[in-house]
C-alpha positions as YAML, in Angstrom:
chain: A
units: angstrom
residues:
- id: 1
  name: UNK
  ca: [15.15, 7.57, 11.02]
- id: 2
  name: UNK
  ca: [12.11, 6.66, 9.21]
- id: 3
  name: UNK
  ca: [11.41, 3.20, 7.48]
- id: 4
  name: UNK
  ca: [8.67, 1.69, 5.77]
- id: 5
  name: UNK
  ca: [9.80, -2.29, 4.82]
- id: 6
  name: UNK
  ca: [7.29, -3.76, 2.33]
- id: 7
  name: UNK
  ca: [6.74, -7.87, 1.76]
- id: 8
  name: UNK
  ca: [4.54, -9.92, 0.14]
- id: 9
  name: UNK
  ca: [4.92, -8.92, -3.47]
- id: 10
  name: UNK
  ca: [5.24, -11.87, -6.05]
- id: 11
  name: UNK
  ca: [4.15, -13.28, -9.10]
- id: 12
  name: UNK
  ca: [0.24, -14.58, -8.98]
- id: 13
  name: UNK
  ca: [-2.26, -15.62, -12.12]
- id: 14
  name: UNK
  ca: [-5.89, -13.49, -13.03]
- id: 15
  name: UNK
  ca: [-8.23, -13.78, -10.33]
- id: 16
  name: UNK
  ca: [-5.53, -14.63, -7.46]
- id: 17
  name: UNK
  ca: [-4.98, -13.00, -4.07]
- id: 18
  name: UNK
  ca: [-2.24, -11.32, -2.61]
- id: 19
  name: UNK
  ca: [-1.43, -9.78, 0.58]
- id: 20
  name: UNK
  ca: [1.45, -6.89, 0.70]
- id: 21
  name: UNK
  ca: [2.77, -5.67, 4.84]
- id: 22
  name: UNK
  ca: [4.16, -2.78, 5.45]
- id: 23
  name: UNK
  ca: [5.83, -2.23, 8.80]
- id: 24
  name: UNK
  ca: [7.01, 1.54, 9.79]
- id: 25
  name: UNK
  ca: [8.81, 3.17, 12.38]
- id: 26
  name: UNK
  ca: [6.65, 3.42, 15.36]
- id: 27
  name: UNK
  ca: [7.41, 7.08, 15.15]
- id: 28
  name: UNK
  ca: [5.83, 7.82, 12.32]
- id: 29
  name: UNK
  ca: [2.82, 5.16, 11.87]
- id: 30
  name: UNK
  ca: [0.48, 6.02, 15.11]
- id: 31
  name: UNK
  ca: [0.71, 10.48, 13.41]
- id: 32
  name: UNK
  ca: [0.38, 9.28, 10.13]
- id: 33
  name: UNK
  ca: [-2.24, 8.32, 7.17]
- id: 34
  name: UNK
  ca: [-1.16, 5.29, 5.42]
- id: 35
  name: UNK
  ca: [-1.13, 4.56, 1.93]
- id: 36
  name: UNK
  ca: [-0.09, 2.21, -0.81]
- id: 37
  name: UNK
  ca: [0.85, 3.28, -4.41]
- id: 38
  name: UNK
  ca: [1.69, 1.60, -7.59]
- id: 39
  name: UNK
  ca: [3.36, 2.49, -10.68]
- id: 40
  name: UNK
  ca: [3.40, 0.84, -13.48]
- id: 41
  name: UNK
  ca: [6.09, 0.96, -16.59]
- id: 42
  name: UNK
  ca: [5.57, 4.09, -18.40]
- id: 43
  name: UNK
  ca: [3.05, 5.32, -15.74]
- id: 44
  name: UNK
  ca: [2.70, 7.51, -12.90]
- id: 45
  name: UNK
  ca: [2.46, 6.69, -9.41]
- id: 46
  name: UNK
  ca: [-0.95, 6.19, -8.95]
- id: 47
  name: UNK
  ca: [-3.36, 5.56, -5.47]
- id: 48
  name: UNK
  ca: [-4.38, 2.36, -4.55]
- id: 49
  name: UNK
  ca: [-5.39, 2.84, -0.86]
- id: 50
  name: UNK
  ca: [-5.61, 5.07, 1.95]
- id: 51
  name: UNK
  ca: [-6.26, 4.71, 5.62]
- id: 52
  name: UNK
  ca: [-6.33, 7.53, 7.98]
- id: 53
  name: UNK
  ca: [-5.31, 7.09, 11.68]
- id: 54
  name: UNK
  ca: [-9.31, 7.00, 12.01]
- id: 55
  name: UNK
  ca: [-9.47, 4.03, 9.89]
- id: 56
  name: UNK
  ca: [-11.38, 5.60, 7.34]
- id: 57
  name: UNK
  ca: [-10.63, 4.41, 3.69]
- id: 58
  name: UNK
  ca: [-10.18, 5.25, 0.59]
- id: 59
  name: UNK
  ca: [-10.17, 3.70, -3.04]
- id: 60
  name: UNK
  ca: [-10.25, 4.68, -6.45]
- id: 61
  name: UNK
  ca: [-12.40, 2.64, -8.83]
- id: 62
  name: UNK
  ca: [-10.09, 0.44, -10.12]
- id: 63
  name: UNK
  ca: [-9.36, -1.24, -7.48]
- id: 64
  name: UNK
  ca: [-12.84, -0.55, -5.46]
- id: 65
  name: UNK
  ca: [-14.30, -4.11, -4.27]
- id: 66
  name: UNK
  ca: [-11.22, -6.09, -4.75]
- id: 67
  name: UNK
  ca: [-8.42, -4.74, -2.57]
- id: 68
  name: UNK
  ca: [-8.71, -3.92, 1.16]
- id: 69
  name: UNK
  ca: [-6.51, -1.82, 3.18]
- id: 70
  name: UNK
  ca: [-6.23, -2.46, 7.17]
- id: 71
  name: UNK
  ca: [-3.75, -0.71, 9.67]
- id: 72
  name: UNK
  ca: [-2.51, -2.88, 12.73]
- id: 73
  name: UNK
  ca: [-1.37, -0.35, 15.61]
- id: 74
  name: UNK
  ca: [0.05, -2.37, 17.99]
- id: 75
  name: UNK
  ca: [2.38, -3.71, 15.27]
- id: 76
  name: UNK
  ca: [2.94, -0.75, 13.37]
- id: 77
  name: UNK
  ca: [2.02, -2.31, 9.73]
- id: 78
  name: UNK
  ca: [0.21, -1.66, 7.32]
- id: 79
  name: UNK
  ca: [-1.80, -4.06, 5.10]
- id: 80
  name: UNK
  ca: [-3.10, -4.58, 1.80]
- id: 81
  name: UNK
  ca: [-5.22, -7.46, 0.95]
- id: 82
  name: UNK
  ca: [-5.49, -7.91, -3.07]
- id: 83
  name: UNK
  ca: [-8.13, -10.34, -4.73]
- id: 84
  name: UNK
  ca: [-9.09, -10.66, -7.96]
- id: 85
  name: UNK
  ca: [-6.21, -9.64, -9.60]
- id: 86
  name: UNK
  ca: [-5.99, -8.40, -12.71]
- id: 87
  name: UNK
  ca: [-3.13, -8.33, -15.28]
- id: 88
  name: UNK
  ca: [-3.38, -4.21, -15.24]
- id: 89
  name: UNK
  ca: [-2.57, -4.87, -11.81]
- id: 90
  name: UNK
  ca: [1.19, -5.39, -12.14]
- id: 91
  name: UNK
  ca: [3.26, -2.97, -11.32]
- id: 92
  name: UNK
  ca: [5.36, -1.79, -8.20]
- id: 93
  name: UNK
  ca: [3.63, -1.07, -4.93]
- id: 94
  name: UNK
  ca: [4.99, 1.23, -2.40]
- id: 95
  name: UNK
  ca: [3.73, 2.02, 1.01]
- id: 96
  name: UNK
  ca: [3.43, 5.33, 1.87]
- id: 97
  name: UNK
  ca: [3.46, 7.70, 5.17]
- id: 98
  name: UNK
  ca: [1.67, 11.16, 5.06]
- id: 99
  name: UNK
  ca: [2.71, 13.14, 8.43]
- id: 100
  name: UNK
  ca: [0.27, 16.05, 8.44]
- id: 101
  name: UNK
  ca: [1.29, 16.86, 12.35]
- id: 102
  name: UNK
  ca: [3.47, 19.71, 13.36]
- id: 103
  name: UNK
  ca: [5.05, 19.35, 9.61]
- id: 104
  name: UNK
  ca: [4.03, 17.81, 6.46]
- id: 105
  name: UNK
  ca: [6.00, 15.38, 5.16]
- id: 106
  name: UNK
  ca: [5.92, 11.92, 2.62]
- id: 107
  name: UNK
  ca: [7.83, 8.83, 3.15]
- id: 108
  name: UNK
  ca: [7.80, 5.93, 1.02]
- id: 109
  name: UNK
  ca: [9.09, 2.54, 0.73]
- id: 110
  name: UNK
  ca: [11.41, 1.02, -1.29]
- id: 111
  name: UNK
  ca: [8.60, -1.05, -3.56]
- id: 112
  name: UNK
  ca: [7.54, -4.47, -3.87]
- id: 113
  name: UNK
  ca: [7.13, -5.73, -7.37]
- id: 114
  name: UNK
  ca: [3.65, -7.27, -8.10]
- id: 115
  name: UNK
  ca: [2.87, -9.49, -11.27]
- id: 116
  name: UNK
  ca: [-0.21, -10.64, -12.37]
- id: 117
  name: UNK
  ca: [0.26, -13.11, -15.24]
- id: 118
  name: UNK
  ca: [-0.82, -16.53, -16.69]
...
């Protein structure tokens, strides 16, 4: 069975930092790209990160600069590092696995909320 446990969600003010873990199955994290989405009330899930078993990344604009997404192997998590928040920023976060060996398959997390608020 495949599970992705997020922590490290919370409240924080404009400009703070946050850092969200994601720990996964072993079975699934070495075979898989890694991600982290958010969604926001009203909104779609959206990107925030990506990183490939190769460690290459990916960000879309909004968050380019300010967030940072790392992969620990030998532990099996996931990380993303969050500075300079912004209030646009709140929303929940969900890791996400993307299996693209033998079969193609999504698994997600069951969210950590993130608020960004004075």
């Amino acid at each position: 069975q495949v599970q992705l446990v997020e922590s490290g969600g919370g409240l924080v003010q404009p400009g703070g930092s946050l850092n969200l873990s994601c720990a996964a199955s072993k079975s699934i994290f070495s075979i898989s790209t890694m991600g982290w989405y958010r969604q926001a009330p009203g909104k779609q899930r959206e990107l925030v990160a990506r990183i490939t078993t190769g460690g290459t990344t990916t960000y879309p604009d909004s968050v380019k600069g300010r967030f940072t997404i790392s992969r620990d192997n030998a532990k099996n998590t996931v990380y993303l590092q969050m500075n300079g928040l912004k209030p646009e920023d709140t929303a929940i976060y969900y890791c996400n696995a993307h299996r693209s060996i033998f079969i193609t398959a999504d698994y997600w997390g069951q969210g950590t909320q993130v608020t960004v608020s004075s």
